[in-house]
C-alpha atoms as a printed R data frame, in Angstrom:
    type eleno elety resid chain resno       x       y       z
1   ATOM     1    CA   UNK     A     1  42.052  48.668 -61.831
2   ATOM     2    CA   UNK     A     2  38.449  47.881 -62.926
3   ATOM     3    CA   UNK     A     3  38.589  45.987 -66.128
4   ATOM     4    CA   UNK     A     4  36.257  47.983 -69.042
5   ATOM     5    CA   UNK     A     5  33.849  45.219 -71.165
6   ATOM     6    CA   UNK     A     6  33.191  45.627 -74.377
7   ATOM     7    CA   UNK     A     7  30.319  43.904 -76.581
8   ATOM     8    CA   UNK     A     8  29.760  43.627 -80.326
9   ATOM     9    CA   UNK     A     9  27.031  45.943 -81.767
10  ATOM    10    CA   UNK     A    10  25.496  44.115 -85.067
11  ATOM    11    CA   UNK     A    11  24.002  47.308 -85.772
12  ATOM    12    CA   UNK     A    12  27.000  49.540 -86.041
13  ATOM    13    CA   UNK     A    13  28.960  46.929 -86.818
14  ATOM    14    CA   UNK     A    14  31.550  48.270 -84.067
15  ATOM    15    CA   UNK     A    15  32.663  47.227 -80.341
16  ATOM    16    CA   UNK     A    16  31.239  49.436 -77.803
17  ATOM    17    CA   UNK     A    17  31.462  49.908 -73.734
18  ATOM    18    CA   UNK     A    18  29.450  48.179 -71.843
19  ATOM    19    CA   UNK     A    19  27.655  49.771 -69.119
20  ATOM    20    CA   UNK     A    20  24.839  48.478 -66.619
21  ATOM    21    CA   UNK     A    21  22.099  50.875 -65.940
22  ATOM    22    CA   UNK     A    22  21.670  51.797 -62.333
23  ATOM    23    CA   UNK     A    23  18.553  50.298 -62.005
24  ATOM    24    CA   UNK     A    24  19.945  46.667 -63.025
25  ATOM    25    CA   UNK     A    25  22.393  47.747 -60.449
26  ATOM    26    CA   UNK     A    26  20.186  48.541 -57.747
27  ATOM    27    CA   UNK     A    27  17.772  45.475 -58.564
28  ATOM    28    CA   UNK     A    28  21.363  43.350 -58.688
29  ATOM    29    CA   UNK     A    29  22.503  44.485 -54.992
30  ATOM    30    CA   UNK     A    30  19.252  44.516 -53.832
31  ATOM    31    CA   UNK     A    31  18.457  40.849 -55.129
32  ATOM    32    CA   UNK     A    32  22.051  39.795 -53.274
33  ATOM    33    CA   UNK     A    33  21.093  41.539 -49.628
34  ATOM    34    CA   UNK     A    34  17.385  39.487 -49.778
35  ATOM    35    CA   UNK     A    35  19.405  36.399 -50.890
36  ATOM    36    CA   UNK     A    36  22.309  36.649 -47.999
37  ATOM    37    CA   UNK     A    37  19.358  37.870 -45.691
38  ATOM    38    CA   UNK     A    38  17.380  34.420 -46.396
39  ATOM    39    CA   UNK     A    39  20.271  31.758 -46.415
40  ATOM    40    CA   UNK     A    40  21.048  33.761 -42.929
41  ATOM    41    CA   UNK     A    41  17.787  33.408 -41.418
42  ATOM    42    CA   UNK     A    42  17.988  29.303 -42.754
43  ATOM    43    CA   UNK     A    43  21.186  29.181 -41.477
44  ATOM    44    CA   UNK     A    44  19.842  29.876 -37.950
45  ATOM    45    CA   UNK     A    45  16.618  27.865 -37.605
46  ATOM    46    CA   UNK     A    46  18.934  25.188 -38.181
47  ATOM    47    CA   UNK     A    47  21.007  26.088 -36.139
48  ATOM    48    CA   UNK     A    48  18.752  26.896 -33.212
49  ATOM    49    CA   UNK     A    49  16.301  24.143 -33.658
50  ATOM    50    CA   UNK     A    50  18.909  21.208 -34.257
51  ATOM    51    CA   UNK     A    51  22.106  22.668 -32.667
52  ATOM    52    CA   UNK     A    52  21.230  24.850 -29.861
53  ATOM    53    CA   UNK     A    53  22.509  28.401 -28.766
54  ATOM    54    CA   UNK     A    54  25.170  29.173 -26.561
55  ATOM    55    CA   UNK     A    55  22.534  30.123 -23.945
56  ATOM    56    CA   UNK     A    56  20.791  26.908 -24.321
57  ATOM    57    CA   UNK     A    57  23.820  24.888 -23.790
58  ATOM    58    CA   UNK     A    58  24.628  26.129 -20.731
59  ATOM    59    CA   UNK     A    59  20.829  25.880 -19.527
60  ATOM    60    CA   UNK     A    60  21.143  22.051 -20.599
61  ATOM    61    CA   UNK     A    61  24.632  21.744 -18.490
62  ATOM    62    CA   UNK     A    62  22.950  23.864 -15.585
63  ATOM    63    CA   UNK     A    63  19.973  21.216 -15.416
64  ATOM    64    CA   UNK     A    64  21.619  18.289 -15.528
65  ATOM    65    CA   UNK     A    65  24.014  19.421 -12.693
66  ATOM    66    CA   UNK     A    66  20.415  20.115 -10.886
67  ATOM    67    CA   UNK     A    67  19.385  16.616 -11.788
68  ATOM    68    CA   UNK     A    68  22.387  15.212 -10.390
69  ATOM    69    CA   UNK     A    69  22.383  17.394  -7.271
70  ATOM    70    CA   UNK     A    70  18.557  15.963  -7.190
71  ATOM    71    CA   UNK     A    71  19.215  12.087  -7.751
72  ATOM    72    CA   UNK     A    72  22.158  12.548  -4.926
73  ATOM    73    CA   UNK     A    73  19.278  14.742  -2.444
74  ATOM    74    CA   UNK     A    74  17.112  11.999  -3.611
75  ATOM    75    CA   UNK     A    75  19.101   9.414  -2.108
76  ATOM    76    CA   UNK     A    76  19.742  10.955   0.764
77  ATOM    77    CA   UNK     A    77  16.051  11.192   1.918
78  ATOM    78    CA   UNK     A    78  16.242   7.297   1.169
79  ATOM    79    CA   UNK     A    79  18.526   6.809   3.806
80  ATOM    80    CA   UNK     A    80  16.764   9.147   6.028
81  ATOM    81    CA   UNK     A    81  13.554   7.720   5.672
82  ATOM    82    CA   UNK     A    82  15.150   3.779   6.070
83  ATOM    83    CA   UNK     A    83  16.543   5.156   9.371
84  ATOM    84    CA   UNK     A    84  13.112   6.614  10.534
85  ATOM    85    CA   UNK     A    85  11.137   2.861   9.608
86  ATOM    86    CA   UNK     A    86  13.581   1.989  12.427
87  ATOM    87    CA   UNK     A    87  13.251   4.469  14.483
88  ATOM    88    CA   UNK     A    88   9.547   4.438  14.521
89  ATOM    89    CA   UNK     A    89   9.759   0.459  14.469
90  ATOM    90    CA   UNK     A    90  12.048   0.058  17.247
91  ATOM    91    CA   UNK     A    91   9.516   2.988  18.986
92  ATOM    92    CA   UNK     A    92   6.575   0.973  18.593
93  ATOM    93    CA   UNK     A    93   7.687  -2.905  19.212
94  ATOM    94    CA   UNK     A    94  10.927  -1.602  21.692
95  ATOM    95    CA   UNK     A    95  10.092   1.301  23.770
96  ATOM    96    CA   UNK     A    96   6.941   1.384  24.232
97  ATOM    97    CA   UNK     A    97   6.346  -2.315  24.600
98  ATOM    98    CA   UNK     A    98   8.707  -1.824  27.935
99  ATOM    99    CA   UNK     A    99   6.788   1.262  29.248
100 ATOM   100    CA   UNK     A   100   3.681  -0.834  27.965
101 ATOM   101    CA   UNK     A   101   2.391   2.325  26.061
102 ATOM   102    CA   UNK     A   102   0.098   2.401  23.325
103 ATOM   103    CA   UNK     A   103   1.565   2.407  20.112
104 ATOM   104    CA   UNK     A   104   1.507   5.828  18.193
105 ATOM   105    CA   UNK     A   105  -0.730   5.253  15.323
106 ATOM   106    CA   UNK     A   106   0.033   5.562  11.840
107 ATOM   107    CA   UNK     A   107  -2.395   8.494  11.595
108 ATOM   108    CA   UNK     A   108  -0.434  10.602  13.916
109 ATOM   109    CA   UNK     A   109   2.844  10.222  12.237
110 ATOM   110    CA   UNK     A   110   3.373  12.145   9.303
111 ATOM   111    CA   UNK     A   111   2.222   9.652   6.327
112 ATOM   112    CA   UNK     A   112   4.592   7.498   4.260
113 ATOM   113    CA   UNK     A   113   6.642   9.295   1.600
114 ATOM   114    CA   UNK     A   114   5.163   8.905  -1.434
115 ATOM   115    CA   UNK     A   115   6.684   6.170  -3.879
116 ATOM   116    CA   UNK     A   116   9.472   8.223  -5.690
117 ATOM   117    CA   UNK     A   117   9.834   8.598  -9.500
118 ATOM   118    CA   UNK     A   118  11.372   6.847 -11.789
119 ATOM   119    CA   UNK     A   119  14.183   7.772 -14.044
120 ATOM   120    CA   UNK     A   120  12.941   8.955 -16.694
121 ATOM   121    CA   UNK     A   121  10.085  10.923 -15.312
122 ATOM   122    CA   UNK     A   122  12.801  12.148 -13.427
123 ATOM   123    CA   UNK     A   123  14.622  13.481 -16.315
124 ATOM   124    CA   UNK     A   124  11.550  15.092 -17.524
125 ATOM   125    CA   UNK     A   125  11.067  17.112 -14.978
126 ATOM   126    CA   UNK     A   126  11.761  20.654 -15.559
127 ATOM   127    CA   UNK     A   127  13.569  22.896 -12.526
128 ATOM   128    CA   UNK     A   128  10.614  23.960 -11.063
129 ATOM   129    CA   UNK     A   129   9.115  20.456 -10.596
130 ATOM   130    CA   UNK     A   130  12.007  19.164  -9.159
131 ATOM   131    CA   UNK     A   131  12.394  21.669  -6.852
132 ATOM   132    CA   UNK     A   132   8.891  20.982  -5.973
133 ATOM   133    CA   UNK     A   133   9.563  17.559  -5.190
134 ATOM   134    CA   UNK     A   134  12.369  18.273  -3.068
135 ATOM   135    CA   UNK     A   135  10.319  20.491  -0.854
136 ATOM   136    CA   UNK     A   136   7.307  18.340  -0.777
137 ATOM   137    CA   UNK     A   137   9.586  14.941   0.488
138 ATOM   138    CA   UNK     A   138  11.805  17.242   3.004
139 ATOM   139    CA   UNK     A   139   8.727  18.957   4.341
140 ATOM   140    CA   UNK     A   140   6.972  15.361   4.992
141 ATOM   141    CA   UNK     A   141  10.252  13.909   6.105
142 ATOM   142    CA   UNK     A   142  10.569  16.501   8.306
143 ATOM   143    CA   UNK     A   143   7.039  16.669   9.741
144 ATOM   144    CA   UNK     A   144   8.090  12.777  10.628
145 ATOM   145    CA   UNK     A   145  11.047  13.938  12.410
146 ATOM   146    CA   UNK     A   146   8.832  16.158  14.649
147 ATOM   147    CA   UNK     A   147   6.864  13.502  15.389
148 ATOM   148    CA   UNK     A   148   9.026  10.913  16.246
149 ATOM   149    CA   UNK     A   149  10.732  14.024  18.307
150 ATOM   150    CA   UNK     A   150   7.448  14.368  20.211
151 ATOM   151    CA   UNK     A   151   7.359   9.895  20.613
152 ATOM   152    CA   UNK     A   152  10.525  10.291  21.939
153 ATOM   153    CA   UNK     A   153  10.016  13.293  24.651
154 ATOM   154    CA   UNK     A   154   6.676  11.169  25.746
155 ATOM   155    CA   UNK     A   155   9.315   7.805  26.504
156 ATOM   156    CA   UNK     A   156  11.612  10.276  28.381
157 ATOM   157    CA   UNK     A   157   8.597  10.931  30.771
158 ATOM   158    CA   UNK     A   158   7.932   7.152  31.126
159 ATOM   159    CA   UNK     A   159  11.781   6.487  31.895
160 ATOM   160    CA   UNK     A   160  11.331   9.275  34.585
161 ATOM   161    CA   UNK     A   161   8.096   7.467  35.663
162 ATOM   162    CA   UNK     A   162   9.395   4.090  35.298
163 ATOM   163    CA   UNK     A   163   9.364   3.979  39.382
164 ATOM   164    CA   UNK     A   164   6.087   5.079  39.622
165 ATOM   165    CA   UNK     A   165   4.614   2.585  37.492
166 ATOM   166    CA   UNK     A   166   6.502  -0.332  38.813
167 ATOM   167    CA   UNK     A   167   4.441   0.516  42.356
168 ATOM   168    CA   UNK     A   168   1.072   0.749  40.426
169 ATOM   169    CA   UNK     A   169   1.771  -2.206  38.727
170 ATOM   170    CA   UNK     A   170   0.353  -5.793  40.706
171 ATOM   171    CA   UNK     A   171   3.235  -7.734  41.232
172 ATOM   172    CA   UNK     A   172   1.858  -9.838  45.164
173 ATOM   173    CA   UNK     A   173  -0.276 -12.655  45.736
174 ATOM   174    CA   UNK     A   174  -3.074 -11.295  47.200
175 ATOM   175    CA   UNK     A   175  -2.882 -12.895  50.352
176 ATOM   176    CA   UNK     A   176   0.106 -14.695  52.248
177 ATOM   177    CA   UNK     A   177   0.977 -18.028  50.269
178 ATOM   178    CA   UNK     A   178   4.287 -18.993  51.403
179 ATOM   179    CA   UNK     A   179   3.715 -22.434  50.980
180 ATOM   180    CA   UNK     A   180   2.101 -21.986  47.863
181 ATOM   181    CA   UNK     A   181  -0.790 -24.234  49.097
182 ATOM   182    CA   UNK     A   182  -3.749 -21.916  48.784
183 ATOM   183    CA   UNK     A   183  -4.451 -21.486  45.122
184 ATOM   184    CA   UNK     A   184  -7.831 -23.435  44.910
185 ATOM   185    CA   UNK     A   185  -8.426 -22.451  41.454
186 ATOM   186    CA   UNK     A   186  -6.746 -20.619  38.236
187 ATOM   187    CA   UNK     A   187  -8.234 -18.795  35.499
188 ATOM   188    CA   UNK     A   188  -9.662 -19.611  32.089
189 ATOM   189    CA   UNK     A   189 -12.988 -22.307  31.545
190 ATOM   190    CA   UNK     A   190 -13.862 -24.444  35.018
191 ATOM   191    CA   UNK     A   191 -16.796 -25.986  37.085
192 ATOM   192    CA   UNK     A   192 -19.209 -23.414  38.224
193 ATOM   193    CA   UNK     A   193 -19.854 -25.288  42.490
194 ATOM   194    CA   UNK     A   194 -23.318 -24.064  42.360
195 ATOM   195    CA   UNK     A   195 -24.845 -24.575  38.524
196 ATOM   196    CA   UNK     A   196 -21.926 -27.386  38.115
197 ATOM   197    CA   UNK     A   197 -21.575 -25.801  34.221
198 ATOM   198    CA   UNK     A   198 -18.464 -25.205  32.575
199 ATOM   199    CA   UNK     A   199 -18.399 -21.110  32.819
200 ATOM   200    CA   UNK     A   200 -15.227 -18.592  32.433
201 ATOM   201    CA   UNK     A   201 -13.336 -18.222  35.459
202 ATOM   202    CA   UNK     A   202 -12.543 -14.686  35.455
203 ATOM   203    CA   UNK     A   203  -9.404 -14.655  38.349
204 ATOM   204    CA   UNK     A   204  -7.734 -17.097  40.664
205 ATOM   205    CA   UNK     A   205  -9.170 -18.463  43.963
206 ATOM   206    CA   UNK     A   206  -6.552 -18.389  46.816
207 ATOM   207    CA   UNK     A   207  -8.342 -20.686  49.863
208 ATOM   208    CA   UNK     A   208  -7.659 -19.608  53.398
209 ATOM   209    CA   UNK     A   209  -9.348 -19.229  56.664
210 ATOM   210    CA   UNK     A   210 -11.639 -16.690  57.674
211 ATOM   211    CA   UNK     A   211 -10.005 -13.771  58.823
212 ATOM   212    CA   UNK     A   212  -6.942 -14.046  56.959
213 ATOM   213    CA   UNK     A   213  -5.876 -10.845  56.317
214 ATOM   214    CA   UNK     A   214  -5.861  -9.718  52.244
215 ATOM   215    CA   UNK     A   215  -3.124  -7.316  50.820
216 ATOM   216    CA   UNK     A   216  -3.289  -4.434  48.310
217 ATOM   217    CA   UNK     A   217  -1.441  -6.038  45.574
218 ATOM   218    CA   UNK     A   218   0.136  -2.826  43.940
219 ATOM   219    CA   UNK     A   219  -0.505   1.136  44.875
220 ATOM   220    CA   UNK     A   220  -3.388   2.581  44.045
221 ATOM   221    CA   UNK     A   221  -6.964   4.536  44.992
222 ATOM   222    CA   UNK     A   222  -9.545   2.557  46.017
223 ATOM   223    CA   UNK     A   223 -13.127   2.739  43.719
224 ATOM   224    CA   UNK     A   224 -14.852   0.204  45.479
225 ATOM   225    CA   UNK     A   225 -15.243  -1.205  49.360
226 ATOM   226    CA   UNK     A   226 -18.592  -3.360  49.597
227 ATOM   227    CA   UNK     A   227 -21.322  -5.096  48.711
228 ATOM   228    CA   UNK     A   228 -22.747  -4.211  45.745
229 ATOM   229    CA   UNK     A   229 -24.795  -7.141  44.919
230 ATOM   230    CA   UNK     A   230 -22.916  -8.132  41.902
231 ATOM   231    CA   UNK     A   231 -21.904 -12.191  43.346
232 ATOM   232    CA   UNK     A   232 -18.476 -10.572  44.715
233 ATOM   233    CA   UNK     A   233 -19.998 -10.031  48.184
234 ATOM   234    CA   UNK     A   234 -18.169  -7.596  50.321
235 ATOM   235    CA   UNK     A   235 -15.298  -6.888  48.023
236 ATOM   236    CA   UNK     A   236 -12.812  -3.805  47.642
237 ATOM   237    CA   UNK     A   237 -11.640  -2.606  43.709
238 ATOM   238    CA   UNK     A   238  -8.412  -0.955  43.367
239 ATOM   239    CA   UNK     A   239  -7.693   1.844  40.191
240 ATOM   240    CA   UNK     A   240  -4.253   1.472  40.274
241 ATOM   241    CA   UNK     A   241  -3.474   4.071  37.029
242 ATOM   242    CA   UNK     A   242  -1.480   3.202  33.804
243 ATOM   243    CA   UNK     A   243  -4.772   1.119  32.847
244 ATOM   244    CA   UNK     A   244  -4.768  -1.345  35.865
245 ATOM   245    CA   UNK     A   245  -7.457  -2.274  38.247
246 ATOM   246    CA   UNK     A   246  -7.704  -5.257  40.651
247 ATOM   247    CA   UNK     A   247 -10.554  -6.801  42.560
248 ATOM   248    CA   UNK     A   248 -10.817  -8.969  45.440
249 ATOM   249    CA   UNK     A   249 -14.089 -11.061  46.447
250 ATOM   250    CA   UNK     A   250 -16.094 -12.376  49.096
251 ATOM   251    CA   UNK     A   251 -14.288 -10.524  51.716
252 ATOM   252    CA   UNK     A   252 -15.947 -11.221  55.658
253 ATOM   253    CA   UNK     A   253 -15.127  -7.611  56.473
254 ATOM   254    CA   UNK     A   254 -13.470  -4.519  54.147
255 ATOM   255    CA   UNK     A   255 -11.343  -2.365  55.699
256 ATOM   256    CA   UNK     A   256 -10.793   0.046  52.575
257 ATOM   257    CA   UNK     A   257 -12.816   2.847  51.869
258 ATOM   258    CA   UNK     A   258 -13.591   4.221  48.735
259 ATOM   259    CA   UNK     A   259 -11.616   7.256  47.866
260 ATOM   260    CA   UNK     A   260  -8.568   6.006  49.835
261 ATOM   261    CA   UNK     A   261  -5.029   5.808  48.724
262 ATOM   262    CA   UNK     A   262  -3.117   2.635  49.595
263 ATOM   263    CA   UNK     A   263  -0.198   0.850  49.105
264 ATOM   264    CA   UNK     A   264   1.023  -2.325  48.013
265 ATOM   265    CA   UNK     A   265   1.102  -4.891  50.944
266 ATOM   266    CA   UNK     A   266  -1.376  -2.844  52.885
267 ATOM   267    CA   UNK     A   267  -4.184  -4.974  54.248
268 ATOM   268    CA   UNK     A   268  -7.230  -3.908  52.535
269 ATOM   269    CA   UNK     A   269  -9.530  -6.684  54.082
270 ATOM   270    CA   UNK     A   270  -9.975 -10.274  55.210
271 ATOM   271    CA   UNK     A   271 -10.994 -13.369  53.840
272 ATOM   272    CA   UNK     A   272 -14.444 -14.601  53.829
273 ATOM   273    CA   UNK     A   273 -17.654 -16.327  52.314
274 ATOM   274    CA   UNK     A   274 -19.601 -13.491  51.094
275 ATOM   275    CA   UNK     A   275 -21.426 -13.565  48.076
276 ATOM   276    CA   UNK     A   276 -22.066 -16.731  45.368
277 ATOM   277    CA   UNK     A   277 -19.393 -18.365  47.138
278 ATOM   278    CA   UNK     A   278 -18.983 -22.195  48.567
279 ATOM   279    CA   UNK     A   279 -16.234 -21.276  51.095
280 ATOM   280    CA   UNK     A   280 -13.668 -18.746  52.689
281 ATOM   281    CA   UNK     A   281 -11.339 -17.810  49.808
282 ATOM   282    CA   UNK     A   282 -10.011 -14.804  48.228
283 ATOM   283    CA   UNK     A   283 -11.337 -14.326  44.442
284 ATOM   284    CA   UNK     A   284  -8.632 -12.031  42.896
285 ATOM   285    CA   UNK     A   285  -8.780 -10.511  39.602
286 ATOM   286    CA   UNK     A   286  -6.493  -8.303  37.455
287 ATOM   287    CA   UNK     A   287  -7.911  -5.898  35.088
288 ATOM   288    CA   UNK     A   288  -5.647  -4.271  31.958
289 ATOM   289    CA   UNK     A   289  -7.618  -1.616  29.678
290 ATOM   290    CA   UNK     A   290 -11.161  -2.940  30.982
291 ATOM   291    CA   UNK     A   291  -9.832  -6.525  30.027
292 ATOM   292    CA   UNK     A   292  -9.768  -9.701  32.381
293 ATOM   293    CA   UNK     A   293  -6.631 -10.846  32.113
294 ATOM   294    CA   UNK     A   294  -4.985 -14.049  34.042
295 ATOM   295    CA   UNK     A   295  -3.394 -13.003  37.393
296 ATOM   296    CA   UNK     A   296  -1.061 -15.588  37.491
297 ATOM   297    CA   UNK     A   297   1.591 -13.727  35.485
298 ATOM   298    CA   UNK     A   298   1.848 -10.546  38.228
299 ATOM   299    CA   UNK     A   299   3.439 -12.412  41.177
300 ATOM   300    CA   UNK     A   300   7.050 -11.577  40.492
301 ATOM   301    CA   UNK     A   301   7.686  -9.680  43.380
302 ATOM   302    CA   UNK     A   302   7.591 -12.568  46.103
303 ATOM   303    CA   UNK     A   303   7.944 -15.638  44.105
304 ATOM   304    CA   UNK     A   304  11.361 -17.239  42.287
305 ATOM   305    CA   UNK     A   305  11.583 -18.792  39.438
306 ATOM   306    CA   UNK     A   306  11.018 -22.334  40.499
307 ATOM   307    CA   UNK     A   307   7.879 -21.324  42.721
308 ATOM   308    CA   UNK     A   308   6.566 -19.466  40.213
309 ATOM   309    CA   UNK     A   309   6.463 -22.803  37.962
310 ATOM   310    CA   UNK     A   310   5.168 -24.511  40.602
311 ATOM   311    CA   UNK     A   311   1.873 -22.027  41.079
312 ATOM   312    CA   UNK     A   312   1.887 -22.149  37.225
313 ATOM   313    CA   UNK     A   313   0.985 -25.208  37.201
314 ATOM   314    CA   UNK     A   314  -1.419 -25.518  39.889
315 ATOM   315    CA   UNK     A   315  -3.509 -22.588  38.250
316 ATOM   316    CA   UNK     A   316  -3.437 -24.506  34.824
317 ATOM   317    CA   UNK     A   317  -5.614 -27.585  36.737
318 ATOM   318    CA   UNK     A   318  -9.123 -27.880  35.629
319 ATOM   319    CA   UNK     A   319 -11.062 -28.168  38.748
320 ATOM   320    CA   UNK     A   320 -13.723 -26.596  40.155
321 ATOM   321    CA   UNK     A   321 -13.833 -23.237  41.547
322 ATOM   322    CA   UNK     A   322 -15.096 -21.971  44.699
323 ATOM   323    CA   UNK     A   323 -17.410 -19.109  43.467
């Protein structure tokens, strides 16, 4: 039951009912909603700025399971990119080295995964960044893969080839040496016989008489049977593929012509004195890439291990060469 106030009148002298006006009513309720209305509105910037929604709190849980799903993707591509070094390591220094292929250069593999971030820059990262960053490492990781797919697929065709290569490769003396009492002079720095200067011997000088026959020392297509007036006399070059090419000087008569396929041990032409030569003798040279390079290491077809040692040594004498 609503309790009835009273209040003193000094005018009347007499206690009468109090009652509000409906105004000071209205202006009363309407003073309470604003009131309520404002704390409420406090009550949630609070709430929101230093407490978070619901919603929010789930977002926050949601990305930092992404950033852990990241940091474990993260590592991942760590371990696959350690395992491709190897690969392409063991491609380059391994492989190829045996097949005595090129190495693949750096600018034809994908290029090195960028450093990745750190922690914290890691944790700043909103979803769409690191969902960027996935992309971006798994697409170059991926490009390597090709790559590498593509190194490998080229080996496979030098395994296949490996035969092939073996027969272009020189791997006979030039002419026959079973004694191993021809070589008159090795490669490297010796005594020019006509200017009697210390010049660069380019080959190896085996001595034998005129006539002797002289022997393809690996398969190949002959570029050269001739004289051409370069101090080599009649002489006969061999391409021989897979960046080889031999020569052999000073010939008395050439029995390859150019254009002609031949194989190794097939006689090719016979020793003479043609040319800036001082006497019958087969100058033999081996030629990798356009380089000179010392012949003495491409006898392992018809030499073992202790002759080989012993014609090591007798090219490593500095004496003086005939041509």
């Amino acid at each position: 039951m609503k309790k009835i106030k009273y209040y003193y009148n000094t005018n009347t002298l007499r206690y009468e009912k109090l009652e509000t006006p409906l105004r000071v009513r209205v202006l009363r309720i309407f003073g309470f909603i604003a009131a309520a209305f404002v704390t409420a509105v406090l009550i949630s910037f609070i709430a929101f700025k230093f407490v978070g929604s619901p919603n929010e709190k789930l977002l926050g849980m949601e990305n930092e399971r992404l950033k852990d799903r990241y940091r474990e993707m993260n590592d991942k591509v760590k371990d696959l990119e350690k395992q491709m070094k190897e690969l392409e390591n063991r491609d380059n220094n391994v492989y190829r080295s045996i097949f005595e292929a090129n190495p693949i250069p750096d600018s034809a593999r994908a290029k090195e995964l960028e450093e990745q971030l750190e922690r914290e820059t890691i944790l700043s990262m909103n979803d769409r960044e690191l969902l960027n960053s996935i992309v971006s490492t798994l697409n170059k990781l991926t490009s390597r893969v090709k790559a590498q797919n593509a190194s490998y697929t080229e080996i496979d065709k030098l395994v296949s080839n490996k035969e092939l290569l073996l027969s272009h490769t020189p791997a006979i003396q030039p002419v026959s040496n079973k004694d191993l009492n021809r070589l008159a002079s090795g490669f490297g720095h010796r005594i020019d016989p006509i200017y009697k200067t210390v010049k660069m011997h380019a080959g190896l000088d085996f001595a034998a008489p005129q006539g002797t026959p002289i022997y393809a020392t690996a398969d190949g297509t002959v570029t050269t049977g001739g004289n051409t007036n370069n101090g080599y006399g009649n002489h006969v070059v061999i391409n021989h593929g897979y960046g080889y090419e031999t020569l052999y000087g000073h010939m008395v008569r050439v029995k390859a012509k150019p254009g002609e396929a031949v194989k190794r041990g097939e006689v090719i032409g016979w020793v003479g004195s043609t040319g800036k030569s001082t006497g019958p003798h087969c100058h033999y040279e081996v030629h990798k890439n356009g380089q000179k390079i010392n012949p003495i290491y491409f006898f392992y077809n018809d030499l073992s291990p202790d002759q080989f040692d012993r014609l090591l040594k007798q090219a490593a004498s500095s004496n003086q060469s005939l041509d």
